[in-house]
Each structure stands twice: as structure tokens, then as C-alpha cells.
C-alpha positions as CSV (number, residue, x, y, z in Angstrom):
1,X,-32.4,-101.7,-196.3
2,X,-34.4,-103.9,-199.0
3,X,-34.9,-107.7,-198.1
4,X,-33.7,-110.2,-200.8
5,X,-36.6,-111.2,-203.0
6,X,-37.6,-114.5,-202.6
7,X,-36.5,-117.5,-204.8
8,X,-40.1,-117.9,-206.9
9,X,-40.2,-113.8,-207.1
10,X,-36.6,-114.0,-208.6
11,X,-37.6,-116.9,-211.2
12,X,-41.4,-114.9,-212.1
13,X,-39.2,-111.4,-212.7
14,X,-36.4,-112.9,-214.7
15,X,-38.9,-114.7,-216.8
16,X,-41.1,-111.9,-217.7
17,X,-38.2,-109.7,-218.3
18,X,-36.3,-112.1,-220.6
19,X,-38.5,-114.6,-221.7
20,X,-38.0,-118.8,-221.7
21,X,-34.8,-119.9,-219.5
22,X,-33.9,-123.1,-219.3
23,X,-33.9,-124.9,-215.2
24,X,-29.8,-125.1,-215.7
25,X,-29.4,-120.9,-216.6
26,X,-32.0,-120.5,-213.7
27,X,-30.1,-122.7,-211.3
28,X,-26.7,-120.5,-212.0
29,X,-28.2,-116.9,-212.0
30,X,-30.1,-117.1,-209.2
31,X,-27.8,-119.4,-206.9
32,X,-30.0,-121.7,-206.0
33,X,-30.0,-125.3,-204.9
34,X,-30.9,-127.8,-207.5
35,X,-33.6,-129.4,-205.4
36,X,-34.5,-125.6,-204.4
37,X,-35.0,-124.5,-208.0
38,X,-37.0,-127.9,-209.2
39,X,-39.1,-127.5,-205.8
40,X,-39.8,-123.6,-206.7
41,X,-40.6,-124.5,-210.5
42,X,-42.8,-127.6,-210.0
43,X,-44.9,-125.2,-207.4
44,X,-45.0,-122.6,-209.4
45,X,-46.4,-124.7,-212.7
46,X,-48.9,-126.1,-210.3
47,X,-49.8,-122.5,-209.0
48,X,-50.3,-122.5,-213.3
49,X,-48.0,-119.4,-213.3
50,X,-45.2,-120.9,-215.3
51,X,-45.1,-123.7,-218.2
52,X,-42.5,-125.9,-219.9
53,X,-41.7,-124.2,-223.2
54,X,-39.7,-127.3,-224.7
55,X,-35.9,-128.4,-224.4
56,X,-33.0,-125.8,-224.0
57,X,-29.8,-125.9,-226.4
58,X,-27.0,-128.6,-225.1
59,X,-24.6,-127.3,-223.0
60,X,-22.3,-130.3,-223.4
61,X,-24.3,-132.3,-221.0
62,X,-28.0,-133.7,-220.8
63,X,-30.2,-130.9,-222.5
64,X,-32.0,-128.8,-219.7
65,X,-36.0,-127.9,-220.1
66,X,-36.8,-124.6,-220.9
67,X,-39.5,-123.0,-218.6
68,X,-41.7,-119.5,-219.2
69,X,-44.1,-117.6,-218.0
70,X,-47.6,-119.6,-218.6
71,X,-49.1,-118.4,-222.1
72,X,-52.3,-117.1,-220.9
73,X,-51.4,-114.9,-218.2
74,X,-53.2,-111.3,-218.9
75,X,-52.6,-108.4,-217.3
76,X,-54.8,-104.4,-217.6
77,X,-52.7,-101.8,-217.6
78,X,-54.7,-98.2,-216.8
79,X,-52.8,-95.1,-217.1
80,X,-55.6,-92.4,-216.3
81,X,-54.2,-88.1,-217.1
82,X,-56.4,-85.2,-216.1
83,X,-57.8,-85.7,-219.6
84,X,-57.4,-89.2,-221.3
85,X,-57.8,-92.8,-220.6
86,X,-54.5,-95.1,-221.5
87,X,-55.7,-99.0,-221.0
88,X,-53.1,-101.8,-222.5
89,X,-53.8,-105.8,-221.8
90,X,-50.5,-107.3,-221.9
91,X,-49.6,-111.0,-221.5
92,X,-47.0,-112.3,-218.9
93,X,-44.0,-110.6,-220.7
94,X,-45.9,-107.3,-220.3
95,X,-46.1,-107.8,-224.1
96,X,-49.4,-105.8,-225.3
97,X,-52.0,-107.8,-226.9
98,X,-54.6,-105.0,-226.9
99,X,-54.6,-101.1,-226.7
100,X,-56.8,-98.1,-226.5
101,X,-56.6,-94.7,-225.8
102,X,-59.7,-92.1,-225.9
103,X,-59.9,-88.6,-224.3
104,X,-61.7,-88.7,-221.0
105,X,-62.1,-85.3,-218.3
106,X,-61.2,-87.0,-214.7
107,X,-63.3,-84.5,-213.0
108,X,-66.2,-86.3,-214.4
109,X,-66.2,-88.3,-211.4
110,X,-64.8,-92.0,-210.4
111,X,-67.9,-93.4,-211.4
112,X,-68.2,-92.2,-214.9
113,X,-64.4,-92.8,-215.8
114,X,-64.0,-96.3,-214.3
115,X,-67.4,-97.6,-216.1
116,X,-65.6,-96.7,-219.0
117,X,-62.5,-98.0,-218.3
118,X,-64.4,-101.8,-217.3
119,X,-66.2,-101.1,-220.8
120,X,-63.2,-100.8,-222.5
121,X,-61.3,-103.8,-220.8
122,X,-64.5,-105.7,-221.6
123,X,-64.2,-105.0,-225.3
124,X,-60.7,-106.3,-225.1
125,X,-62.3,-109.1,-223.8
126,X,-64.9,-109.0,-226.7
127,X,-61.9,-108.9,-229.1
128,X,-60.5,-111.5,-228.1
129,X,-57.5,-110.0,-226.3
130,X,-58.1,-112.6,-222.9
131,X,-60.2,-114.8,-221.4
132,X,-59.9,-113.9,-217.8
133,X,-57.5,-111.3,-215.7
134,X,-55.1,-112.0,-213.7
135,X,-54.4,-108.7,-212.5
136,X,-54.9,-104.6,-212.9
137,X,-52.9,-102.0,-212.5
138,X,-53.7,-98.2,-212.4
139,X,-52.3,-95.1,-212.3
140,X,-54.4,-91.9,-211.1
141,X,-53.0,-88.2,-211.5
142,X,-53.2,-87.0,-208.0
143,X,-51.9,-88.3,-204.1
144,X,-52.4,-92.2,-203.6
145,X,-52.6,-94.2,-200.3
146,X,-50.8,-97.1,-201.7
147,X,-50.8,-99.2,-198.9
148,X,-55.0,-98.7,-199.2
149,X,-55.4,-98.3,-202.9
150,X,-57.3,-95.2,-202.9
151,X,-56.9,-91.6,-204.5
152,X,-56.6,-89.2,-201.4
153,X,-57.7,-85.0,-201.5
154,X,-56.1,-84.9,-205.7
155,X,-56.2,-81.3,-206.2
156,X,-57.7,-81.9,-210.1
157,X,-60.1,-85.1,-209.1
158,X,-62.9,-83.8,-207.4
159,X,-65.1,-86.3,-206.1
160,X,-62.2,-89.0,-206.1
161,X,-61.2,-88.4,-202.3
162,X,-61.1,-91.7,-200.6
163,X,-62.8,-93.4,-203.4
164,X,-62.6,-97.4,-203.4
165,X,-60.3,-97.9,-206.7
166,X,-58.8,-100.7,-206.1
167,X,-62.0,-102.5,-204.6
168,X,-63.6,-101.6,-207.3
169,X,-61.9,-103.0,-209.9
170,X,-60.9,-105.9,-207.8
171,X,-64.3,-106.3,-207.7
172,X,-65.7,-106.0,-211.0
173,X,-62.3,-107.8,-212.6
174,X,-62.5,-110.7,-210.2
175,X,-58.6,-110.6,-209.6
176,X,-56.4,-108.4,-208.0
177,X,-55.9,-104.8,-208.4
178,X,-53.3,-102.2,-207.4
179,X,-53.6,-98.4,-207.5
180,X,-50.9,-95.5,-207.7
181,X,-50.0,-92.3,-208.6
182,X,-49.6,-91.5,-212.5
183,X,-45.8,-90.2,-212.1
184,X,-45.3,-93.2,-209.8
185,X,-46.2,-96.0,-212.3
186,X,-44.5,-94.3,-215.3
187,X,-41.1,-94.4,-213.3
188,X,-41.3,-97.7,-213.3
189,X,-42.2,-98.2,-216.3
190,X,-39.3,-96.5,-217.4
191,X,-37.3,-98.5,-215.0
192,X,-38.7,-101.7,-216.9
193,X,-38.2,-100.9,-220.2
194,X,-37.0,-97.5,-220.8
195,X,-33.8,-95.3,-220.6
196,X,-33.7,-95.8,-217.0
197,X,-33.1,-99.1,-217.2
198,X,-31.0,-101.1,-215.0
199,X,-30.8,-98.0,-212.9
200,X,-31.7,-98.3,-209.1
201,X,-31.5,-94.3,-208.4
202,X,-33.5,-91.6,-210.5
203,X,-36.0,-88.8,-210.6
204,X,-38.7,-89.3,-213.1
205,X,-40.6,-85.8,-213.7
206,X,-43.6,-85.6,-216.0
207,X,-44.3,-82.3,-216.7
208,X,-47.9,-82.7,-218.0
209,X,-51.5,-81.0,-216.8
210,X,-49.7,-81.4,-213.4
211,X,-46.0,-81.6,-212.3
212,X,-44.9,-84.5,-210.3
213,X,-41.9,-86.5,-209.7
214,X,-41.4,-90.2,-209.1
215,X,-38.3,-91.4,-206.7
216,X,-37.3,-94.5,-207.7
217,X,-34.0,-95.2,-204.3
218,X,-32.5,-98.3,-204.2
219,X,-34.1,-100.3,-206.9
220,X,-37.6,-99.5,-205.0
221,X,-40.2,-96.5,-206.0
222,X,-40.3,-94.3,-202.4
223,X,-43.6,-93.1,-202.4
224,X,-43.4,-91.5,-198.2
225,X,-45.1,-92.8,-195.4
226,X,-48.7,-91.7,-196.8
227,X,-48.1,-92.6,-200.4
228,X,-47.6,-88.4,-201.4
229,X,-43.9,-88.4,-202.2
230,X,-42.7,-86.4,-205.0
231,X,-45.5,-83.9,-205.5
232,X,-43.1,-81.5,-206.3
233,X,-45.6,-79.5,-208.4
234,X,-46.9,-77.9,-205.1
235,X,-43.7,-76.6,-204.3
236,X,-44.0,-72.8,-203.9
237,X,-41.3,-71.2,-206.7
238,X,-42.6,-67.5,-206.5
239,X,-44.5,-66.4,-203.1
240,X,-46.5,-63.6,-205.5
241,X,-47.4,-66.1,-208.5
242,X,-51.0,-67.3,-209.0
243,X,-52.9,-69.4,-207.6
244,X,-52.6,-73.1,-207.5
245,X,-55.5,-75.8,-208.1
246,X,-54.6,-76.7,-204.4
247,X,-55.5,-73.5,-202.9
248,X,-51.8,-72.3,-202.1
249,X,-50.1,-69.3,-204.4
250,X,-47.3,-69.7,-206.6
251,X,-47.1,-73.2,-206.9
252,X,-44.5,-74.8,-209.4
253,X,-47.8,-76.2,-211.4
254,X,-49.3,-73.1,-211.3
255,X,-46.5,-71.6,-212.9
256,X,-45.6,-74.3,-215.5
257,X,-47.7,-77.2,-216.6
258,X,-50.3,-78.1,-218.9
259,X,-52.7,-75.3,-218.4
260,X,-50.4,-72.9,-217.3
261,X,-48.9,-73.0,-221.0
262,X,-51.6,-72.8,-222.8
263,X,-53.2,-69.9,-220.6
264,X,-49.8,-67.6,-220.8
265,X,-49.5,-69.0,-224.3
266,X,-53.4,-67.8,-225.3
267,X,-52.9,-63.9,-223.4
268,X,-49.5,-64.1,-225.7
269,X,-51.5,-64.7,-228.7
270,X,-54.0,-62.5,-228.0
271,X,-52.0,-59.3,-227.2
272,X,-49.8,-60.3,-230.2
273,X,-46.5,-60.8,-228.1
274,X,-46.0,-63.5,-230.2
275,X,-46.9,-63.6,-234.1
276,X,-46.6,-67.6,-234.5
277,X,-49.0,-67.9,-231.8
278,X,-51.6,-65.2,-232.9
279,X,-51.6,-66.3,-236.5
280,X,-52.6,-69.8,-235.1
281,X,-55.1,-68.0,-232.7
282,X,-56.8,-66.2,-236.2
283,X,-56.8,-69.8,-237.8
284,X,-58.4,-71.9,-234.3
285,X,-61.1,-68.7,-234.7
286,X,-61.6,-68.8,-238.5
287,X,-62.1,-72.2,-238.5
288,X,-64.7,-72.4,-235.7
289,X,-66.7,-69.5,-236.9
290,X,-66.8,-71.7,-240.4
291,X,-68.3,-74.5,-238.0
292,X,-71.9,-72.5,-237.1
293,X,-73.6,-73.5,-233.8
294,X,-71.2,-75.2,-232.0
295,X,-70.0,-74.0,-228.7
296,X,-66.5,-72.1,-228.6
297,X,-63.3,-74.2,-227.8
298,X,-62.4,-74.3,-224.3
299,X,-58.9,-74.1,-225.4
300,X,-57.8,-72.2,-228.4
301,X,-54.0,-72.1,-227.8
302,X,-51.7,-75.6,-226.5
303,X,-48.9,-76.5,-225.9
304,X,-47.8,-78.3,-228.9
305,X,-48.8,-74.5,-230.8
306,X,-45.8,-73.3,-228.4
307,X,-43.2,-76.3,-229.3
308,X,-44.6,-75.6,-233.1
309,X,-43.8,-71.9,-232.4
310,X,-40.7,-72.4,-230.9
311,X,-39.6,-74.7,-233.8
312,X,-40.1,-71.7,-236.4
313,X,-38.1,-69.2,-234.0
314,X,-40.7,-67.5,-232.7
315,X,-39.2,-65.1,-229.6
316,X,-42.1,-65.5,-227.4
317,X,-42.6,-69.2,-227.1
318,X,-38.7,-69.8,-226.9
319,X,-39.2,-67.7,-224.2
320,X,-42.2,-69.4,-222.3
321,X,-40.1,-72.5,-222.9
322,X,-36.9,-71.1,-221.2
323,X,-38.6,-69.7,-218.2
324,X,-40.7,-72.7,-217.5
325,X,-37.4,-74.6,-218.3
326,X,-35.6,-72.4,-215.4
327,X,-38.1,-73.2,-212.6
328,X,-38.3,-76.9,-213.0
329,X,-34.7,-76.8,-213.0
330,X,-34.7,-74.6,-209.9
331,X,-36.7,-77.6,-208.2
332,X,-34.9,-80.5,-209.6
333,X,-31.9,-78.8,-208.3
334,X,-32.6,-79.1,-204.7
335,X,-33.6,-82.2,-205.1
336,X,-30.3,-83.1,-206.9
337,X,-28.7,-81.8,-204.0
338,X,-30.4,-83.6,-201.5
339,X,-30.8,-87.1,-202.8
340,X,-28.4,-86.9,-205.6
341,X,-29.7,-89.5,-208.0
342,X,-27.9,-90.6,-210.9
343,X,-30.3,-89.9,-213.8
344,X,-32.7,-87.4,-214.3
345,X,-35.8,-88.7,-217.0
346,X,-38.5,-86.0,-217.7
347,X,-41.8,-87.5,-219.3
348,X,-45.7,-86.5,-219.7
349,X,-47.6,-84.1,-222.1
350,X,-45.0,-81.5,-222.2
351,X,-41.9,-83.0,-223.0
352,X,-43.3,-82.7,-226.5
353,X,-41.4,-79.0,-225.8
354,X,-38.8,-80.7,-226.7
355,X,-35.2,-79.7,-226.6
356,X,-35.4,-76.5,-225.2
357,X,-36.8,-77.1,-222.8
358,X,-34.2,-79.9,-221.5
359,X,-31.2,-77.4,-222.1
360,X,-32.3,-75.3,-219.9
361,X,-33.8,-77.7,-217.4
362,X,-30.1,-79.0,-217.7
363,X,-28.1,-75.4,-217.2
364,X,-30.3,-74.8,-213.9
365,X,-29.5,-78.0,-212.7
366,X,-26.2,-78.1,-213.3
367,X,-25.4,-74.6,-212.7
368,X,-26.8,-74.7,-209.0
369,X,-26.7,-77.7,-207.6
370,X,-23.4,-79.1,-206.1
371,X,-20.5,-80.1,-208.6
372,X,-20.2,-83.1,-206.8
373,X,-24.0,-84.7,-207.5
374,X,-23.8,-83.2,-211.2
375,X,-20.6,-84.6,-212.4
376,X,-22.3,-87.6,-214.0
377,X,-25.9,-87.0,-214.0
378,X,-27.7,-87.4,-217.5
379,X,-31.1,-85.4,-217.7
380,X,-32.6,-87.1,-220.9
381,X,-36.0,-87.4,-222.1
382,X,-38.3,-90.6,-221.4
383,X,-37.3,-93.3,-224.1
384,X,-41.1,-94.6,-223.5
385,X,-42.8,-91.5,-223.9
386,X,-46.6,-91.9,-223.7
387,X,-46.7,-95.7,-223.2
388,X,-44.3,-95.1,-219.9
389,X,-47.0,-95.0,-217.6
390,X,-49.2,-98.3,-218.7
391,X,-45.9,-100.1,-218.7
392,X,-45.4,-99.5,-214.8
393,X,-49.1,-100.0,-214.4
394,X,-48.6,-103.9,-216.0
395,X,-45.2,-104.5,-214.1
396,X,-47.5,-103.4,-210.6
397,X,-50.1,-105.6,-211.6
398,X,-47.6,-108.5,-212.0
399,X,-45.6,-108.3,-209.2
400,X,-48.9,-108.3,-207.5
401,X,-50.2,-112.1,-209.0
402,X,-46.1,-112.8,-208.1
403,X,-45.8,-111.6,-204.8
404,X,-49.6,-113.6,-204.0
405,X,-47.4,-117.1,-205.1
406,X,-45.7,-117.2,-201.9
């Protein structure tokens, strides 16, 4: 059972999410005292959080101030994937006043990727974008301690085991910092400002170069007693599949995800299974053999080539949809089952499959898993789409400045 949040918590969230608010509209929705609210809004503008933002329209009586969140709040927002950087600075309505995005391999080390992280925040800085941070949030593609802000045994991050993240950037930033898992921060960012909003009990899956699932009970992300909650991509779905990048066989990931596509995609290609994919196989090929001296691709085949596929009607990539489709469903069905949610939102890389892949994701679900949990439970696809996951990583890193203002 959740405490009540605290009177200057409730007044920070309601003024990020909604902007100015005059003292009077504060007063009623949050039930407070007069002299409680004034004493929680004159401490907070002396804790230089909030500001007065000018007078309030008459309500029939003497015109109330408005108050907002102060002007030059700034928070980072890092989303990192298995092979890009996400960074967003966003002011204290988690409005972003700067963006980038760039490629980046994780396995390149902790080191390597957070120097370029601080040297893109500092050209935010360079640009103009803040003066000085108030907080940063992060999101890492593999298990998280939470409660210690570091990445711990990620199956696709080696060299990231135990590393200091949050120090780190704490550190370096001079402010505050708060690490997570990836699937984690983009469930709440979906919860912020996406489909899922306003609801307190959902699944969020991002099916990406990993599968994982963020629980968001209650209003609250669950994340388990260690921090590992949801890492339903290690689930075992078929006891003779592959192996997994975590060592075990037959792994939901190793079965459907990221690399899994493109690798059952490219042997499609190649054996000719699947025209659309092989005549896009011929082009990749022609067009690097035009390009003399450079190195071949690593990847010749994606999974956007198997959404294009599918688009034209191509059997084969329908197919590798469908079946991928029917296992995640298979999953998301015992979990229906046992903590039967009240909206299912699937995110990351490959929800660019599109359709397809969500009807069938959808039959399984609701074909196996009790009448009772399914009888009004949407599965949709994430409103936010890429941006999901640097939206939970600001709301983290504000919560964190608000939750310090006791």
C-alpha cells in the first residue's frame, strides 16, 4: 500500500503536468489548508523551485496569484538502446528545449558511451539549451539496481556490471542523477504523456534488440526487490530454440527481437524463401560492391525490410511477423493472467512491424488467457513511440529534485 504524497510533492507534480495554477485552484484540488498551501508555496519559491507567474482570472472574489514551476529548471533526459544514444534537456514542464540522437554500440564500454553522452549534454549547454542541471535521468538496456543506480550482469553490456552510473554523472553534472532500466523509464513515460495515461495498472513491452516489460501496479513502476522485474525476454518459450545472449536456450529474445529478425530474416533472403526480402538482399549487395574497399555490412537484412515486406504481401515476412507475434502473446498471456492489468502498450524498435504484429499479439492474448482479465483489456501501440523512453527518464529526474524539497 502506497503512502499519500506529500503536500509540496502534490503542488511540484501538478505543476509540471499542467502548467501555472493559481494558489486558490491549488488550495481546492489538493485539500489543503490555506495557511498549509501559502506555507508550502512560500518554501518552495525560497527552495527557487517555483515562481509567481502573474495574477489568475477573477473568480468573483479577490484575483488569486498564479504560481509555476521556476523558468530555469533543466532537466537531461538519456535513453541509452543496444545501439543508439537518445539525450533530451527539458525544462520543468518536461518541455524539450534541446535534442539529439546518434547511433552508439553499448558494448563499447561505460566509459566510451557516457563521455559521449557528457559531450553531448555539454553541447546543449554550448547551445544554449541551460545554464546549469538540475537533474539526470537515464535509462540503460539491461537489469538495474535501482535502489544503487548501477547496471547489474546486462546480458548485451559487457563491461557495465556494477559500473558507477549514477555517481558518475552525479559527478560530472554536479546535481542529482537517477539510473533505470530502458523498458522501465519508457513505461513511465508513457504513463506521463502517452496512451497510458491516467492509467495506474499496465504492462509496457518494448520489443526492440531485447524484449522486456515494464509493470507499472498501483500508480507506481514495480521493478522486484533487486530492481530485475519484468525481464520477460529471458523467459524460456521453446526448451530446443537457440541460444540466448544470457547463456540459457530458447529464450523469448532469442527467438524474437531485434537480431533475431534480422538473422531469420537474412537466412530467408538468402535461401530465397522470401522474394521481397532477397531482392532487397541483391540491392544491400549491389550497392556495396559499387562502394570499393569498404568493409561488408554487418547487417544486410532488418527489420524494417520485413515490415516493408510484409507491407507488399510478401508470405515469408507475414509469417516471421505472425510467429514472433504468437510467442510474445504466449508470454503476455501469463502475465495477463496473473496480474491482470488493464492495458497492454507495446513500444521499442520493433513495433515499427506494425499491425500485424499487434493482431496476433492480441488473438494469443485473448484467446488464452482468462475471459475474465481480457474483457476490457486494450493492447495498442505506444502513442510516444521513440521519445517514450527520454520522457520517463526527465519525469525520474524530476521527481528526484522534488522528492529532495522535503
Amino acid at each position: 500500500m502506497h503512502v499519500a504524497n506529500p503536500p509540496h510533492l502534490q503542488v511540484l507534480r501538478l505543476l509540471r503536468d499542467e502548467g501555472p495554477v493559481s494558489r486558490a485552484e491549488l488550495g481546492d484540488r489538493l485539500e489543503l489548508t490555506r495557511p498549509r498551501l501559502l506555507a508550502e508555496v512560500e518554501r518552495l519559491v525560497a527552495a527557487g523551485l517555483i515562481s509567481e507567474a502573474g495574477m489568475a482570472a477573477s473568480r468573483g472574489g479577490r484575483r488569486s496569484t498564479l504560481v509555476e514551476l521556476q523558468p530555469r529548471l533543466r532537466f537531461a533526459a538519456v535513453d541509452l538502446g543496444a545501439s543508439s544514444i537518445d539525450i533530451e534537456v527539458t525544462n520543468g514542464r518536461l518541455e524539450p528545449v534541446a535534442a539529439y540522437r546518434e547511433p552508439a554500440d553499448i558494448r563499447s564500454g561505460p566509459k566510451a558511451i557516457l563521455q559521449r553522452v557528457n559531450e553531448l549534454l555539454a553541447k546543449a549547454r554550448t547551445d544554449g539549451a541551460y545554464d546549469k542541471l538540475d537533474a539526470v535521468g537515464i535509462g540503460v538496456p539491461g537489469p538495474v539496481s535501482f535502489r544503487d543506480g548501477v547496471p547489474v550482469s546486462p546480458p548485451i553490456m559487457p563491461g557495465w556490471d556494477r559500473y558507477p552510473v549514477r555517481e558518475v554523472l552525479a559527478r560530472e553534472h554536479g546535481c542529482p542523477a537517477v539510473v533505470d532500466n530502458d523498458v522501465n523509464i519508457m513505461a513511465i513515460g508513457e504513463r506521463h504523456g502517452g496512451v497510458a495515461h491516467s492509467v495506474d495498472d499496465f504492462l509496457f513491452v518494448k520489443i526492440g534488440t531485447g524484449i522486456g516489460c515494464g509493470i507499472h501496479l498501483a500508480g507506481h513502476v514495480y521493478r522486484g526487490v533487486d530492481g530485475c522485474a519484468g525481464d520477460i525476454g529471458h523467459i524460456q518459450v521453446d526448451s530446443n530454440g537457440p541460444v540466448c545472449s544470457c547463456g540459457n536456450t530458447g529464450c523469448l529474445e532469442a527467438l524474437f527481437s531485434g537480431s533475431a529478425v534480422a538473422r531469420d530474416a537474412l537466412a530467408a533472403a538468402r535461401s530465397g524463401e522470401s522474394p521481397a526480402l532477397a531482392e532487397r538482399l541483391a540491392a544491400y549487395e549491389a550497392a556495396h560492391e559499387a562502394q570499393e574497399g569498404d568493409d561488408p555490412p554487418a547487417v544486410h537484412i532488418t527489420a524494417k525490410d520485413v515490415a516493408d515486406g510484409a507491407a507488399e504481401g510478401d508470405v515469408t515476412c507475414i509469417k516471421l511477423i505472425r510467429e514472433g507475434g504468437r510467442r510474445v502473446g504466449g508470454v503476455l498471456a501469463t502475465l495477463v493472467s496473473f496480474s491482470n492489468p488493464s492495458m497492454i502498450v507495446i513500444g521499442g524498435g520493433l513495433a515499427q512491424l506494425g499491425h500485424v504484429l499487434l493482431a496476433e499479439i492480441r488473438s494469443v492474448v485473448y484467446r488464452r488467457s482468462l475471459p475474465l482479465a481480457t474483457g476490457n483489456l486494450p493492447v495498442v501501440l505506444s502513442e510516444l513511440g521513440g521519445r517514450a523512453g527520454v520522457t520517463g527518464a526527465a519525469v525520474l529526474a524530476s521527481d528526484t529534485v522534488f522528492e529532495q524539497a522535503s
